[in-house]
N, C-alpha and C positions, 0 to 999 in steps of 0.2 A: 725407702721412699720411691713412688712410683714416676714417672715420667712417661708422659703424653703432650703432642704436641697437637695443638688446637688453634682453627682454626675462625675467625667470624668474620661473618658475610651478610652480605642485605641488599637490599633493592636502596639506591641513592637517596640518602634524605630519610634515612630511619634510624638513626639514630647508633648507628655501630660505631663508628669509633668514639665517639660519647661515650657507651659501653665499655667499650677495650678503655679506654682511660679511667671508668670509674673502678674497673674490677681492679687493674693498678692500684689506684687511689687507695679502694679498701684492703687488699693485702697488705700494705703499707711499705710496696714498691716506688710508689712516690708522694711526695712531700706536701707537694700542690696539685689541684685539679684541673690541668687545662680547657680549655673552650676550644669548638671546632670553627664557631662563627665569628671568634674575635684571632684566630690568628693563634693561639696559644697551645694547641696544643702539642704533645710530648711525640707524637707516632706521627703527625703529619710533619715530617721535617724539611723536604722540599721546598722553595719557596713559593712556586705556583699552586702548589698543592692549599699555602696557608691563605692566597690571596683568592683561589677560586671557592675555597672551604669544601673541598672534595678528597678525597682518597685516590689517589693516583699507582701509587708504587707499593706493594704488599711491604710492609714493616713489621719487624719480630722484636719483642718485649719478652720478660720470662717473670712469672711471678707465685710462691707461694699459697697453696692453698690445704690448710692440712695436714696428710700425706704425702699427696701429690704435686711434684713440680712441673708447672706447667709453661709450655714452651712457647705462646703465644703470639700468632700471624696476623693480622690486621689487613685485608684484603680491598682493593678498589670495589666501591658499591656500583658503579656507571655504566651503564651498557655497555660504552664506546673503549671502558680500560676492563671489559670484562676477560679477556686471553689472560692478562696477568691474575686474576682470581682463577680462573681454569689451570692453571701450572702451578698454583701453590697447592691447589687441592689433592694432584698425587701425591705429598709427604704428611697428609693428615691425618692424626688419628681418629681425633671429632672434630666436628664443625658445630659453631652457634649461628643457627640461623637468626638475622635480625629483623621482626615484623613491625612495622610502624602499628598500634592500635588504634589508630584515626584512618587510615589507609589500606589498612587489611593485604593482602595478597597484590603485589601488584604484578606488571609484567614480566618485570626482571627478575622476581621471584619463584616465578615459574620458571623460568632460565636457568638459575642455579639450583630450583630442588632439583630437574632434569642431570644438570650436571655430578652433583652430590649424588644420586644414585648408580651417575656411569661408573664414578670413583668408589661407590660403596663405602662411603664416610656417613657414621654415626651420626646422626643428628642430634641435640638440644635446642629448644626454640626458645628464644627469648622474646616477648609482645613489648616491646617501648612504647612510649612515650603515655601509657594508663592513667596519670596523672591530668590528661585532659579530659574534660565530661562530654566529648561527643565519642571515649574511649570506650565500648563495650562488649564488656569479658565473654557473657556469653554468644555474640554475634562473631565473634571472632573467634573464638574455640570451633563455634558450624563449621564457621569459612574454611578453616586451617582442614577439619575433615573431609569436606566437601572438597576442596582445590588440590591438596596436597595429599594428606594420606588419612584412613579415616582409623590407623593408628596413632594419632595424636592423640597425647593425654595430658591431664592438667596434673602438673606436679607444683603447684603454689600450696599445696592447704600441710595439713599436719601427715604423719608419719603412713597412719591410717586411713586417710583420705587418700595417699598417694599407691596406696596398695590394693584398695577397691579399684580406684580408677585405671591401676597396670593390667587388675585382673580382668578388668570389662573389655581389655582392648585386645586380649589373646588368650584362645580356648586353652593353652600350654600355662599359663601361667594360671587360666581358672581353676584346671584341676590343682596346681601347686596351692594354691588359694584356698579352694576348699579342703583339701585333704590335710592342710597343716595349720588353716584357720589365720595364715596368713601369708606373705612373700618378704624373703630376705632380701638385703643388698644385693647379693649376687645374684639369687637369681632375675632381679632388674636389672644388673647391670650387664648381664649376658644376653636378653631379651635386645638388650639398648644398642651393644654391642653388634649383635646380630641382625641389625635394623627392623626389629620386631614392633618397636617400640620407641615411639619420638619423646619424650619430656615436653613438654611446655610449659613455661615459666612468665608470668606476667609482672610489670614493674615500670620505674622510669629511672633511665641512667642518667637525664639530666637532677633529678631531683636526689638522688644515691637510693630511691625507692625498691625494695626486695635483691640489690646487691651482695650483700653479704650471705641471704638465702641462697641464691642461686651460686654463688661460687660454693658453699657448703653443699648443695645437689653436685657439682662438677666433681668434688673429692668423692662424695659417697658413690657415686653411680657409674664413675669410669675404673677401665680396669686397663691395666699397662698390657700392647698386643704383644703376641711371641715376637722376638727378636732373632735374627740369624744368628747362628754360631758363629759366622767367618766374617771377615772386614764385607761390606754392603754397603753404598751409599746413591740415594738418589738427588742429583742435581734439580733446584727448580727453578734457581733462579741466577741472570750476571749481571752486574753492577760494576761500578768503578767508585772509589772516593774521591775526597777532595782535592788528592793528588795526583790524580789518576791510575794509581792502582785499580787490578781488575781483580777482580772480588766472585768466587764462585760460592754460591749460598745452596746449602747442600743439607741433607737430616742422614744420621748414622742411622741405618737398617741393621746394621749387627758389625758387633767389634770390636774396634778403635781405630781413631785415625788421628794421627800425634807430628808433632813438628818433625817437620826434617824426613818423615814417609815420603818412599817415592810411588809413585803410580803409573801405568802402565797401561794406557785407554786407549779409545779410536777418536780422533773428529770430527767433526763434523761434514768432514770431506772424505773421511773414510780413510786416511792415516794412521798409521800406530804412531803414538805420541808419548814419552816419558815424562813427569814432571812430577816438582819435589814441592812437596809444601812446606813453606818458610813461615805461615803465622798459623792461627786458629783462633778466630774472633766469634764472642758472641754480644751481638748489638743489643740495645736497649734503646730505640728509638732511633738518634745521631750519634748518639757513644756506643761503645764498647769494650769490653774487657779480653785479655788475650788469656789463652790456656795453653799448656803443653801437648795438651790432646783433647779429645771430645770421644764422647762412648754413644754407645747404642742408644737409640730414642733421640739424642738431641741432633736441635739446627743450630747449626755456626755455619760462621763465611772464610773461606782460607783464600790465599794469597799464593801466589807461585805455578799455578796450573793455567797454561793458556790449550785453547782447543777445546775446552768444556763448552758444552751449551744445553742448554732447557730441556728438559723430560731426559738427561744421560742418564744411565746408569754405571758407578761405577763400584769397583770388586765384581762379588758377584749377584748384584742387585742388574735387572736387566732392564733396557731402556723401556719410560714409559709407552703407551698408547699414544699414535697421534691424536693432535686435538679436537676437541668436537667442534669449540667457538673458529668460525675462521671470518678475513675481512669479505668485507661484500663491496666494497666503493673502490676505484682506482683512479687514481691520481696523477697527470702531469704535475713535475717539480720546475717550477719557474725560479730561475736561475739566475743568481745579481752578476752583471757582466765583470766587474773587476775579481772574479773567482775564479779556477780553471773547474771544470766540469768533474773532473778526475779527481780531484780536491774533494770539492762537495760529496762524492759518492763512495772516500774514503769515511767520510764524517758518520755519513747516511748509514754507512756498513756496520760502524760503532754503533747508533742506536740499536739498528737490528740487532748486532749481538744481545744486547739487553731485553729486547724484546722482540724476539723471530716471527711474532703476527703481523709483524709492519711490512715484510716482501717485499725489499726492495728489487725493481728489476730493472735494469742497463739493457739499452733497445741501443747496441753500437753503430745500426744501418742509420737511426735519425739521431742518435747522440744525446739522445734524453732518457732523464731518470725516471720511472715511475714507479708509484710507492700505492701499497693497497691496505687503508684503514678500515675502520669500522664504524667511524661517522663524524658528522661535525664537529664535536667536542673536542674529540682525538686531534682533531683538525688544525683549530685554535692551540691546543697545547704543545702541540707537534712544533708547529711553527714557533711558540713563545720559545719550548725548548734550546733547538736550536741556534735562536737569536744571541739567546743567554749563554748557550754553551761555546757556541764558536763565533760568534758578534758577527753573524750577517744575516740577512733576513730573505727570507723563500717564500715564495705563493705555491698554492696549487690549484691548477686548472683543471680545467674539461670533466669534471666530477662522472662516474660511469659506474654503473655496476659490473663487478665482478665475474666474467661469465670462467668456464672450465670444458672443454673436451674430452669425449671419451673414443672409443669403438663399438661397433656392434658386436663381430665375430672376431675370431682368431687369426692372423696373419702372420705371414713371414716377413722380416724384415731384415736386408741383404745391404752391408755396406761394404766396397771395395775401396780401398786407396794405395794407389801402384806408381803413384812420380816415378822420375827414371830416379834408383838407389834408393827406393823405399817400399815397403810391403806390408798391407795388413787385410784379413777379410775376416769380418762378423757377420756371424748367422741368427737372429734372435725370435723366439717366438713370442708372437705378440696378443695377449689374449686377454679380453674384459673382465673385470671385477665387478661385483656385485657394490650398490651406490653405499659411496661413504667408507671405502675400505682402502683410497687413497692409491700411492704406489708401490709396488712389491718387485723387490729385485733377487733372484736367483740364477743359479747356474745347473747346468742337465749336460756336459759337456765332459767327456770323458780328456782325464788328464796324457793322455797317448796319442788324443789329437791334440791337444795344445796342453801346453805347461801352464800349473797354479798360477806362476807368478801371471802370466799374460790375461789369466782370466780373473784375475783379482784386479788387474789394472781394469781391466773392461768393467767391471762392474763399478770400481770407484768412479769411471767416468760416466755411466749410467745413474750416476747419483748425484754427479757434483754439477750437474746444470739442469737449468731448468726447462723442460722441455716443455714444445709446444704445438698445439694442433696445424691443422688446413684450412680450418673453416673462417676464423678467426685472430687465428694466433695466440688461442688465449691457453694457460700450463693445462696439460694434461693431467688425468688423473680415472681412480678406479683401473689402472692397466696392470697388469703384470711382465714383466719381461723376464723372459728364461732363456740365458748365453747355451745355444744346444752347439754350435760349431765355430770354428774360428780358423783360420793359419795364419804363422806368420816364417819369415825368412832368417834363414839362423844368419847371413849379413847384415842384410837391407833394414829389416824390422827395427824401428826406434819405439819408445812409450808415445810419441805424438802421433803417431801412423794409426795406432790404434784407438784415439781420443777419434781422428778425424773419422776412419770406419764405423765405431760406436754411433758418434753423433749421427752419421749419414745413415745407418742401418736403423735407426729409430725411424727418423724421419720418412724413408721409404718404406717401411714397414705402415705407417700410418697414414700416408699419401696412399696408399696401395689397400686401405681399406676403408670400410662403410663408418664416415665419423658421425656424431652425436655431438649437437652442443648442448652442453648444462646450463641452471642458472639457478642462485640461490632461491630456495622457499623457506617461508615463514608458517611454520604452524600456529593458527587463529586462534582465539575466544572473540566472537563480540557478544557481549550485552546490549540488547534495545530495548526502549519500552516495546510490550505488543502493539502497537500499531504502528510502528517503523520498520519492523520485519519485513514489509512487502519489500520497499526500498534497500533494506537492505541485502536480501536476495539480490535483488537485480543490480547491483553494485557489485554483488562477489562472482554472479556470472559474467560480468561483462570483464571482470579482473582473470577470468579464465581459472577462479578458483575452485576449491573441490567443498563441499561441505556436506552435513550430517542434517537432521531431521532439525529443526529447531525445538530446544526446550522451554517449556514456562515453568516460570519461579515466581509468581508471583505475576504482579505487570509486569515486571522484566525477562524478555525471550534471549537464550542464550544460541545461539548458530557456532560449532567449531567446525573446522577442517582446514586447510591450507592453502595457501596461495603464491603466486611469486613474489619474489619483493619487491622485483620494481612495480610491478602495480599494488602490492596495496602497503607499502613501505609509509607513505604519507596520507593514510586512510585517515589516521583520526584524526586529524582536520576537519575533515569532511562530517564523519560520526558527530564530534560535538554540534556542529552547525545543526544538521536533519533533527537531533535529540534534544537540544535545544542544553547539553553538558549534561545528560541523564547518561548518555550513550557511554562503553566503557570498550578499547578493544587491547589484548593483550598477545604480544607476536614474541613466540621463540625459535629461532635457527633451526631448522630441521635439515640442514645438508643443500646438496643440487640434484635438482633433477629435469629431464629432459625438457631446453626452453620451448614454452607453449607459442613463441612467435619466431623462431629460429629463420624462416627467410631473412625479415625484415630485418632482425638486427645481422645477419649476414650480410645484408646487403647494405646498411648503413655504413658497420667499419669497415669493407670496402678492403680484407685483406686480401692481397694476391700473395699466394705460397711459393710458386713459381718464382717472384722475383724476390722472394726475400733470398739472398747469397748468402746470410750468416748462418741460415737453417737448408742448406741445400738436402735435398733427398736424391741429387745424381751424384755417381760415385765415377771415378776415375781410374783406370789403366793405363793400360804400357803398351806402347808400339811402335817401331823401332826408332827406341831411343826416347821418344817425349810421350807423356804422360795427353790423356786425351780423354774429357768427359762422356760418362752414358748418363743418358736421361733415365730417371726413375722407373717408368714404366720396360725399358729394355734391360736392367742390369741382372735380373734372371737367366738369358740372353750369353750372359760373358761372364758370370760368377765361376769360378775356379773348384768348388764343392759344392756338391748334391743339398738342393732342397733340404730341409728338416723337416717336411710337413708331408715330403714326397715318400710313396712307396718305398721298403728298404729292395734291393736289386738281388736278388740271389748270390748268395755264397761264391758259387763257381763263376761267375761272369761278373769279373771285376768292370768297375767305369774306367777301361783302359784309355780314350780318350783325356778323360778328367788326369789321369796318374800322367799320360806323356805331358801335357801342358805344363803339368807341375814338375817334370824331369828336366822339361825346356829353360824352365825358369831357372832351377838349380843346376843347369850345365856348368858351371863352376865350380862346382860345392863336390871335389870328385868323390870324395867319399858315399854320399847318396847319390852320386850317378852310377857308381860302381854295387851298389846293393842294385838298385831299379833295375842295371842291365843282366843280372845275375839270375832276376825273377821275371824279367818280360825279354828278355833278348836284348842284343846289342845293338845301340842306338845309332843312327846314321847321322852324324853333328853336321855333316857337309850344309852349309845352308842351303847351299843350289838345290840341294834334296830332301830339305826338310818335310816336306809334305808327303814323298814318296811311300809307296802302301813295304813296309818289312814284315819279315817274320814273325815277330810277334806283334804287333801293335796297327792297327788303321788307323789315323787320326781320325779327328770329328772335324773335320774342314766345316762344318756347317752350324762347331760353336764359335768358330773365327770371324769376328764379324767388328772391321775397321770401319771408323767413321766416316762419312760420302761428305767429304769437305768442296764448298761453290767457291769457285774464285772472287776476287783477289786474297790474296794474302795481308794481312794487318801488321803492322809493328806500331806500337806504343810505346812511346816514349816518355818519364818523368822529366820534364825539362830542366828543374834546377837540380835535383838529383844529379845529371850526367854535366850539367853546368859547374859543380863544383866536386867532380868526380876527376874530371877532366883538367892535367896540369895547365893546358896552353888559354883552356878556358876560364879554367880559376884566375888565373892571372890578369885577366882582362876582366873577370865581376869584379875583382879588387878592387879596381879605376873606375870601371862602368857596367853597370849589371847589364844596361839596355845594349848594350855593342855586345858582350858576352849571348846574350838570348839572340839577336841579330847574328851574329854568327853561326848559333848551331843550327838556326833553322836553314842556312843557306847552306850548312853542311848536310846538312840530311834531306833539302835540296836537289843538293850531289849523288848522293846516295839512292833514293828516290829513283832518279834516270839511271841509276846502272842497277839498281833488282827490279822495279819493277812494283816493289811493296807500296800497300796503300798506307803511309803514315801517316800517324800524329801523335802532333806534340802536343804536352799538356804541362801547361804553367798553373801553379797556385797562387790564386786571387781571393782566397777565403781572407784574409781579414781585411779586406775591402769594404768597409761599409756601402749596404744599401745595394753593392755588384751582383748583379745578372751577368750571367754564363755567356760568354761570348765565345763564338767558334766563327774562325776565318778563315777564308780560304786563301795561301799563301803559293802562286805557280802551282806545283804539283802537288804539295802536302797541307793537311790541314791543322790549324793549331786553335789549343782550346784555352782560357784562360777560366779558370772555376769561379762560380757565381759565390756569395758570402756563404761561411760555415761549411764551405764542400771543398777540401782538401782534394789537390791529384791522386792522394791513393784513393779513396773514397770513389773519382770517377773510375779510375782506370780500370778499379776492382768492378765497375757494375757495370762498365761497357766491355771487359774483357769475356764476364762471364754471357754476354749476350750475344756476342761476336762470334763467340766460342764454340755456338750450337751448330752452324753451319761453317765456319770458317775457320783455317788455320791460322791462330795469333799469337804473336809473339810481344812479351814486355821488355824494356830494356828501362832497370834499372839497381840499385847496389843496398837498396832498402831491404835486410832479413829476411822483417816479418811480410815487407810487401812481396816476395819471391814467393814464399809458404802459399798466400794465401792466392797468387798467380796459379800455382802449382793447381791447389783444388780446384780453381775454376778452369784445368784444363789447356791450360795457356803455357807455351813454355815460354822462358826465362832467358833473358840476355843480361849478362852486369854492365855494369858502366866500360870496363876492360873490354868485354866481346864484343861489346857495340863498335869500339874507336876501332878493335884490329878488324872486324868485319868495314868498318869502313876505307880503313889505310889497306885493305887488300881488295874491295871493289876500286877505290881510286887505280891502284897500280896495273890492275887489270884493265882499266879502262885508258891507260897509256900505253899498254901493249899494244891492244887494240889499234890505239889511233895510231902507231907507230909502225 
C-alpha cells in the first residue's frame, strides 16, 4: 500500500473542509458528517475556529482510499492565516485545490496556485459547490484554463473520456494516445506527477455529490514519491496540546523515527541541540493515536524536541526555502497595566514559536512590543487568542505597513570593541542581493586568522537578531554578509565582546552605505466593464502602479501589473462603487520593491539612527586604561586590520605598523612577544619610548588617533543604586529614604568642590503616575528625578552616550548589565565601592589641605 500525503486548499468559503470531511465520511473514517457552519465539524477543533466557521490551524486526518493511505492536511483557506497553508505545503505530495463553482477563481486562488508551483506540488482540482444552478461546468473549465493553466482537464466523465481529454492537454501523451490507441494509469499519473497535467474534478461536498468518484481518481492517479534511504524528516509545523506539551508536527522523508531516537539538530539560533523523542502521535482531528515509530511518507507529531521550528530540516532532509507569503501590517501591542511587559512578550514568543509569520519585535529603547500580521482578521483572532490563552486582553494600535531596507552596492563593515579587559574586531563584507532572496550568512575568513569556534560564534550572532536599517529602522534584507576578518585576544576576548563587534560591524557597514527602502507590492488583475477603463487607468497611475495593455473579453477589460500596497491595498472599495459591483480586482504578494514614495514616508517615521544606542554603528577602544567611543564614519581610522575590500600589500612589506599595535596590545602574552621580537626585532617596552623610530619597525603615529575631549568632566550617578550600596546609607533608607537621598546629594556636594566634576544625580520616579522629568539644580550639582516609565538606567544609558562624544564621562553605579552597556557607550565605570573610597580620599585630601 502506497502512502502520500495530501494536501487541500482553497480561496475562503469554498467549500474545503466541507470536502476534507466528506471524503472522511465516505472512506468510512468517520461515523457522522460534520457541518462547518453549525459548529460541528471534526478537523475544525479550535474553538474560535468553530465560532468564526473558518479554518485557522492546518489539521491532519488519515484516511483509506483503495491502495492508497492517505495522510490528509486541511489547510486555512483566508488570506490573513495564509503563512500556515504556505508551511504545510513543503511536506506535500499532492494538493486538492478547492474552487467554489459559483465563484470561479478568486483572488486567493491565484495566491496559492502561485505558491503550489513554487513548492512544485501536484495538483488535483476539485469545483464545489455544482449542485447550485448559477454552477457552470463549462464556464468554469475556460476560467481554470484561462487564469490557472491551460493544462487543466476534465477527469468527471468515464474512463475514456478521461483519456481523450489527458491526450488533448499534452503533445507527450498524444503520441502515447495515438500510438497505443489509448493512455494508462501510469502514464497519467506520471504526466500528473510531473505537473503536466492538472485533473479537474466537479461535484458538491455539501451534498456527498461525485465523492466517492473522486477519491477513486486519488487511488488511480497518484503514485508514492521516491523516499530517501536514510532517516529525513522535514518539520512544518509547532503546536502545544492541552497540556501544554509542545508538539513538533513533522512527515518522514526516508527512514524511521521511533520512540526514544535521539537527534542531533541546530536551532533556531544556531545551537547544536540533542533531543530524544518520548512519543509519536498521529492525530485525527483533536484525537490521536501513539506509535512506536513512524516510517517514510507519513505525518506525526512527536514530543520531546525543544529548539525545532517551521521549514527545519531534520536527518538528512535540508531546511526548507524561506517563505514566499510574509506580513505587510505592523502593529503597536497595547499593553493591560496589571501585566509586566516581559511577561507578555514571553507569551507573544510562545505564539510566534507556532507560527514565525507573526515577528514579533521588542524595541527595548521605547519598551514596546511590536508584532507584524497580515490583516485584519489575523487581527481579531490574534487578540481572541490570547485573551483565551493567557486571560488578559491586548489592543493593537497605529496599524502601518511593513516597509524592509536594503543597500545598493558592496560595503565594508568594521566593528571594534576594546573596554579595558576585553577585545574583539569584525570585518564583514557587505553586499546586495538580488529582490526576494532575503538574508545570507557566510564566512571567507581563513581559520590562521581567527579560530572556527570565534567565527561560528560571529555568525550565530549574525543570525540571532534582527537587524535593521538607517532610513527607517525597519529589518533588513536581500543583503548578504561574508565574516572575511576578525581578531580576537587569547585573554581579554569573552563570546559577548564578539556579539557587541558583530552587532556594531553590521550596523556601520550599513550606516557607511547607499540604503534603499523597500515596500511590499501586490501583483493586480482588474476586471472593468469597457467603459470604466479610462478611470481606471487613471487610478492605477495616480497609485504609482505599473501595468500592461488593457484586454477585452467581451464588455469586460482586463488591466494587470502591479502596484504598492499601501495604495491600492483598499482599491476594491472603490472598483465596486465606479462598476456599480461588475468591477472585479484580484491582488497577490509579489515581494518588496523599491518604495515609490520613500522621502515622505522617511520623513513621516521620523527615525534618527544616530540616537538609537541599542543599534549603535560607533565602536569602541582602549586608551590608557578606559575604553572610549569612535563614531562610525572614523572607525576605518583606528581598526587594528586591513581593509577586506582594500588592495592586498605585497608580500615583502608587511603592515609593520598594523603587527606593532598588535605586539603592544599582547605585551604580556610573552610567548607572541617573543615570536614578534624574533621576526621584527626587539621591542623597546619602555613607555617613555614607545613611539621612538627602532630598528625594525616605525610606528604609524598617524593611525594613533585619541579622542579631542571639551571640558568639563561628567560623573553620573544612580542614586538609589549607591543609596543602598552604601552601609551608612542603607541604614538611614531603612528609617527614611528622603534623609538617605538628602544625604548623598549633600555628599557629592562635597565631592563636587574638591574634583571639580560636573555631576548628577539621577533618582527613579518611573512608577510615578502621570510624572514629568524634573531636573534641579541643587548648589553645585544637578539632580534628575525620571518622568513615568523612564527608569535611571534608561536615562543615564542615553545621556551617557551623548556626553560621551565630546566629553569625558564617568558612571558610578553596581548594576552588571548597567556597567556592560556604560562600557559600549564609551563611558567608564565607577561601582558603588569606587565611588565611597574616591570620595573618603577626596574628603581626606581636602583636610590635609586645610591643615
Amino acid at each position: 500500500m502506497k502512502t502520500i500525503a495530501v494536501g487541500i486548499t482553497a480561496h475562503v468559503d469554498s467549500g474545503k473542509t466541507t470536502l476534507a470531511e466528506a471524503m472522511l465520511y465516505a472512506s468510512g473514517q468517520m461515523r457522522k458528517l460534520g457541518r462547518v457552519d453549525d459548529g460541528s465539524s471534526s478537523l475544525d477543533t479550535d474553538s474560535i475556529e468553530r465560532e468564526r466557521g473558518i479554518t485557522i490551524f492546518a489539521h491532519q486526518a488519515e484516511f483509506t482510499a483503495g491502495e492508497t493511505r492517505v495522510m490528509l492536511l486541511d489547510t486555512p483557506g483566508h488570506v490573513d492565516f495564509s503563512s500556515e497553508t504556505e508551511r504545510t505545503m513543503s511536506v506535500l505530495d499532492y494538493a486538492v485545490l478547492v474552487i467554489s463553482g459559483t465563484d470561479g477563481v478568486q483572488s486567493h486562488t491565484a495566491t496559492l496556485w502561485k505558491l503550489l508551483r513554487q513548492y512544485e506540488v501536484p495538483v488535483f482540482i476539485f469545483v464545489n459547490k455544482m449542485d447550485l444552478i448559477t454552477a457552470d461546468k463549462g464556464a468554469i473549465l475556460s476560467e481554470l484554463c484561462r487564469r490557472l493553466s491551460s493544462d487543466c482537464c476534465d477527469f468527471s466523465g468515464e474512463d475514456v473520456e478521461i483519456s481523450e481529454n489527458a491526450a488533448a492537454c499534452s503533445e507527450e501523451l498524444m503520441e502515447i494516445y495515438l500510438s497505443s490507441g489509448g493512455l494508462s494509469d501510469a502514464d497519467i499519473s506520471r504526466a500528473i506527477a510531473q505537473r503536466r497535467l492538472f485533473p479537474c474534478f466537479f461535484g458538491s461536498a455539501l451534498k456527498m455529490q461525485g465523492i466517492e468518484k473522486f477519491i477513486e481518481i486519488l487511488d488511480r492517479f497518484t503514485a508514492e514519491p521516491q523516499r530517501l534511504t536514510e532517516f529525513g524528516a522535514s518539520v512544518y509545523k509547532i503546536s502545544y496540546d492541552a497540556k501544554g506539551t509542545r508538539l513538533t508536527h513533522l512527515k518522514i522523508n526516508g527512514g524511521r523515527l521511533s520512540v526514544r531516537d535521539e537527534l542531533t539538530y541546530t536551532d533556531s539560533e544556531g545551537s547544536a541541540v540533542s533531543g530524544k523523542v518520548s512519543s509519536v502521535r498521529f492525530y485525527s482531528g483533536e484525537k490521536f493515536s501513539t506509535a512506536e515509530c513512524a516510517n517514510a511518507g507519513e505525518i506525526c507529531a512527536v514530543t520531546g524536541l525543544s529548539g525545532t521550528y517551521s521549514g527545519q530540516g531534520l536527518g538528512c532532509s535540508h531546511d526548507s526555502a524561506a517563505a514566499m507569503l510574509e506580513p505587510i501590517m505592523t502593529y503597536r501591542v497595547g499593553l493591560p497595566k496589571e501585566r509586566s511587559v516581559y511577561d507578555i512578550l514571553d507569551d507573544l514568543r510562545r505564539l510566534e514559536d507556532e507560527d514565525p509569520q507573526l515577528h514579533i519585535v521588542w524595541n527595548e529603547q521605547l519598551r514596546e512590543i511590536h508584532i507584524q500580521l497580515m490583516g485584519a482578521v489575523q487581527l481579531e483572532v490574534l487578540t481572541k487568542r490570547i485573551e483565551m490563552k493567557y486571560g488578559y486582553k491586548v489592543s493593537f494600535e497605529d496599524g502601518a505597513i511593513t516597509y524592509r531596507e536594503t543597500i545598493r552596492s558592496a560595503v565594508e563593515g568594521v566593528g571594534h570593541y576594546e573596554p579595558l579587559r576585553h577585545y574583539a574586531e569584525v570585518h564583514l563584507l557587505i553586499e546586495p542581493l538580488e529582490r526576494g532572496r532575503g538574508l545570507e550568512f557566510r564566512t571567507d575568513c581563513p581559520e590562521d586568522d581567527l579560530d572556527r569556534n570565534w567565527q561560528r560564534l560571529i555568525l550565530t550572532h549574525l543570525k540571532e537578531k534582527v537587524h535593521i536599517g538607517v532610513l527607517t529602522g525597519s529589518p533588513v534584507t536581500d543583503i548578504r554578509f561574508t565574516l572575511k576578518s576578525g581578531r580576537a585576544h587569547l585573554k581579554h576576548t569573552e563570546g559577548g565582546d564578539f556579539r557587541q563587534a558583530t552587532y556594531r560591524a553590521v550596523r556601520q557597514g550599513i550606516r557607511s552605505a547607499e540604503s534603499i527602502l523597500l515596500e511590499p507590492y501586490y501583483d493586480y488583475e482588474l476586471e472593468v466593464p469597457s467603459e470604466s477603463v479610462g478611470r481606471a487607468i487613471s487610478d492605477l497611475q495616480h497609485f504609482g502602479a505599473e501595468f500592461d495593455q488593457p484586454e477585452t473579453e467581451g464588455e469586460m477589460s482586463v488591466i494587470k501589473g502591479s502596484a504598492p500596497v499601501s495604495e491600492i491595498g483598499t482599491y476594491q472599495l472603490d472598483v465596486n462603487g465606479y462598476t456599480k459591483g461588475r468591477g472585479r480586482l484580484t491582488c497577490t504578494f509579489s515581494g518588496y520593491r523599491e518604495c515609490h514614495d520613500s522621502e515622505r514616508v522617511i520623513a513621516d517615521i521620523d527615525y534618527d539612527c544616530d540616537s538609537d544606542i541599542e543599534n549603535s554603528a560607533d565602536s569602541v577602544f582602549c586608551s590608557h586604561g578606559a575604553g572610549y567611543v569612535v563614531k562610525w564614519n572614523e572607525v576605518p581610522e583606528h581598526m587594528h586590520l586591513p581593509s577586506c575590500m582594500a588592495e592586498e600589500a605585497p608580500e615583502d612589506k608587511p603592515d609593520t605598523a598594523r603587527i606593532r599595535r598588535f605586539a603592544e596590545r599582547t605585551a604580556s602574552d610573552e610567548e607572541l612577544m617573543a615570536i614578534f621580537e624574533r621576526t621584527y626585532g626587539k621591542l623597546d617596552r619602555d613607555p617613555r619610548r614607545a613611539f621612538k623610530k627602532t630598528k625594525a619597525v616605525q610606528p604609524d603615529t598617524k593611525n594613533v588617533k585619541l579622542p579631542e575631549y571639551e571640558g568639563p568632566d561628567y560623573l553620573l550617578v544612580d542614586g538609589y543604586n549607591i543609596i543602598f550600596a552604601w552601609d551608612a546609607l542603607k541604614k538611614i533608607a531603612a528609617e527614611n529614604l528622603d534623609a538617605a537621598r538628602s544625604e548623598l546629594i549633600n555628599m557629592m556636594c562635597s565631592y563636587q568642590g574638591c574634583t571639580g566634576y560636573e555631576i548628577i544625580v539621577v533618582f527613579d520616579a518611573y512608577k510615578v503616575k502621570g510624572r514629568h522629568r524634573d531636573i534641579e539644580k541643587y548648589y553645585n550639582i544637578s539632580i534628575v528625578y525620571t518622568k513615568e516609565s523612564e527608569t535611571a538606567d534608561s536615562y543615564i544609558e542615553r545621556v551617557s552616550h551623548e556626553l560621551s562624544k565630546k566629553h569625558r564621562v564617568m558612571v558610578a553605579t553596581s548594576d552588571g548589565l548597567e556597567q556592560m552597556i556604560i562600557l559600549g557607550n564609551g563611558a567608564m565605570r565607577w561601582t558603588a565601592a569606587e565611588l565611597y573610597e574616591r570620595y573618603r580620599a577626596a574628603g581626606e585630601a581636602m583636610k590635609e589641605y586645610m591643615n
